[in-house]
Each structure stands twice: as C-alpha cells, then as structure tokens.
C-alpha positions as CSV (number, residue, x, y, z in Angstrom):
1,X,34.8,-28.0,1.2
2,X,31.2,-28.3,2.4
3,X,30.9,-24.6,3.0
4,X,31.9,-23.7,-0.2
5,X,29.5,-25.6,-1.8
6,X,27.0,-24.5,0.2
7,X,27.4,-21.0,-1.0
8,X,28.0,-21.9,-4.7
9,X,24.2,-23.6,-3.9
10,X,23.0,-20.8,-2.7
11,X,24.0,-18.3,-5.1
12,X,23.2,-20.4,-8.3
13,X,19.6,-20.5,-6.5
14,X,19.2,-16.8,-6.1
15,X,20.4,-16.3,-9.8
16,X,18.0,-18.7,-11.0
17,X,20.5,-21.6,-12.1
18,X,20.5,-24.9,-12.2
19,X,22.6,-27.6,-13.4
20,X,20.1,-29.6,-15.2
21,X,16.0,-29.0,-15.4
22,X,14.4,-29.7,-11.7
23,X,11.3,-31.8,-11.9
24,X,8.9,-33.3,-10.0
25,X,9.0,-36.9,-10.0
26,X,8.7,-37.4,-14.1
27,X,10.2,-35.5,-16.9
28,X,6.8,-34.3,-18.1
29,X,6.4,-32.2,-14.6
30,X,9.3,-29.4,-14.6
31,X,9.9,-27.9,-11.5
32,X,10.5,-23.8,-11.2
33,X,12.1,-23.2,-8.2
34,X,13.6,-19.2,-6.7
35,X,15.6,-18.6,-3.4
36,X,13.1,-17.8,-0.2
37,X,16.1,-17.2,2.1
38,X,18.1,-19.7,5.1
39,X,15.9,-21.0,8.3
40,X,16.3,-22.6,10.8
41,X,14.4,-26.0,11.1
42,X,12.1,-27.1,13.7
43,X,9.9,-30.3,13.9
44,X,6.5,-30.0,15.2
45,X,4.3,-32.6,16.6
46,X,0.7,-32.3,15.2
47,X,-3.4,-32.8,15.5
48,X,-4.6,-30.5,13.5
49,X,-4.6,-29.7,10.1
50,X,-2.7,-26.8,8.7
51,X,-1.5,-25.2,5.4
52,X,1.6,-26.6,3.9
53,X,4.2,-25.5,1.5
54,X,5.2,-28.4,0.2
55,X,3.7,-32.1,-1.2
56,X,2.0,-33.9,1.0
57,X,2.1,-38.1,0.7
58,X,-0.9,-39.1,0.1
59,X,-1.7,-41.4,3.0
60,X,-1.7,-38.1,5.3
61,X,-4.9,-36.9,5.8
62,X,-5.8,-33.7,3.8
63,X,-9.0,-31.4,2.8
64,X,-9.9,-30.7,-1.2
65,X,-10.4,-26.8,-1.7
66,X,-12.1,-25.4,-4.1
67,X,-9.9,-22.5,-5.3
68,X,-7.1,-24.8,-5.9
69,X,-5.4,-26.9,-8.1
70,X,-4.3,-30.5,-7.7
71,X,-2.2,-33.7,-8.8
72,X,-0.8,-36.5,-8.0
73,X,2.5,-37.6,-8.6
74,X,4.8,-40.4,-8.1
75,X,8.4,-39.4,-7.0
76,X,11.8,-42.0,-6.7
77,X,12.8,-41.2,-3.5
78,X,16.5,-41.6,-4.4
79,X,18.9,-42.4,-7.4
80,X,21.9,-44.7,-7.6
81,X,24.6,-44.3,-9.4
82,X,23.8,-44.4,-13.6
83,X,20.5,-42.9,-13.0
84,X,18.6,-46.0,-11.1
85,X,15.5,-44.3,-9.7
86,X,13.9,-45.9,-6.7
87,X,11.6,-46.0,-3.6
88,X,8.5,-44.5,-5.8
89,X,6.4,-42.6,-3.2
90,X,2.7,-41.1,-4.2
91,X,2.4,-37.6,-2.9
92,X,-0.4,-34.6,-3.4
93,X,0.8,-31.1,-5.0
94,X,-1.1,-27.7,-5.6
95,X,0.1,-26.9,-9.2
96,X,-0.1,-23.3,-8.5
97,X,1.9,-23.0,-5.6
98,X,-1.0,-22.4,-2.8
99,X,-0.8,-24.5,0.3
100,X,-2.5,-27.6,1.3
101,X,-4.4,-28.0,3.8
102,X,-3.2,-31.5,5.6
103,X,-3.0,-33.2,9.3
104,X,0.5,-34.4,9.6
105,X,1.7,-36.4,13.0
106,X,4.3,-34.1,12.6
107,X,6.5,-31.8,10.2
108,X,8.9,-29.1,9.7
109,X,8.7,-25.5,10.7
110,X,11.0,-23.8,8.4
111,X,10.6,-19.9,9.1
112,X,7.2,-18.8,7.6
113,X,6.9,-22.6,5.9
114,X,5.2,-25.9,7.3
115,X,7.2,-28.7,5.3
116,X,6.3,-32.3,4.9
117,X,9.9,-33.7,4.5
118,X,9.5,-37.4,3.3
C-alpha cells in the first residue's frame, strides 16, 4: 500500500538511490539530492523577504547576493504518460545550495526550511 511505499521512498533516499537520474528541469542540469529527515508542513502568509531552500519562480520578488550563485531554469510542471512534459514554468536556483533571499505571498514552513512549492 501507500505506507509501504512511503518507506521504500524513504529509505532509497537515505541510501542515496534513485530509480533514474533526478534533474532539474533539462537533462543537462542533474539534480543531487540526500535525506534531511520528515516534517511537518505549515503555510505561511508573507511581507517580507526571507531565505528559501528551494527555487523560487521568477515573478516572485527576490534580492541578487553577491556570494552566490545563480540560474535560471525552465521546469515542465508535470508529465503524461510516454514522457509528454508540460506546463513549462521559469524559476530562480542557487547552484550551490545557499538560500535565496525572496518575498513570497506565502510558502511552506517545513521544519528548519522555507519552501516555495509551485
């Protein structure tokens, strides 16, 4: 069931595994990925800007830093069956892995992490 899967999930992400390559949008932009641990959700509304952990689509507002890296990408927001990629969306990332400094409306409060879940 859905519990079982779960946990095979979950352990194939705390030994590192994967079924195919993760990437980011294209197949020139792997993605590396490790286990951070379960939390609990919460959505936040927002007015400020704060430092997320995760891409930000690029008609949020955000701030450039100097110390960090940048990209754009564009990501299909889902895929039919036969590998049809679809609803392209433009987001931000920080190729090293440091946070973004951005002013969502609102966004996820995932344990330590602020996620932009779009």
């Amino acid at each position: 069931g859905c519990l079982e899967r779960s946990k095979a999930i979950i352990d194939n992400l705390k030994e590192h595994k994967s079924l195919f390559q993760p990437y980011m949008g294209i197949n020139l932009c792997l993605a590396n990925f490790q286990y951070i641990g379960e939390h609990k959700p919460e959505t936040i509304a927002n007015d400020t800007f704060i430092p997320v952990d995760s891409q930000v689509p690029l008609d949020v507002p955000f701030e450039i830093e100097t110390d960090k890296n940048y990209s754009d990408i564009r990501i299909p927001m889902f895929v039919e069956e036969e590998r049809i990629f679809g609803g392209f969306s433009d987001f931000l990332v920080e190729l090293s892995g440091k946070t973004i400094l951005a002013k969502p409306q609102t966004y996820t409060k995932a344990g330590p992490y602020n996620l932009i879940l779009s």
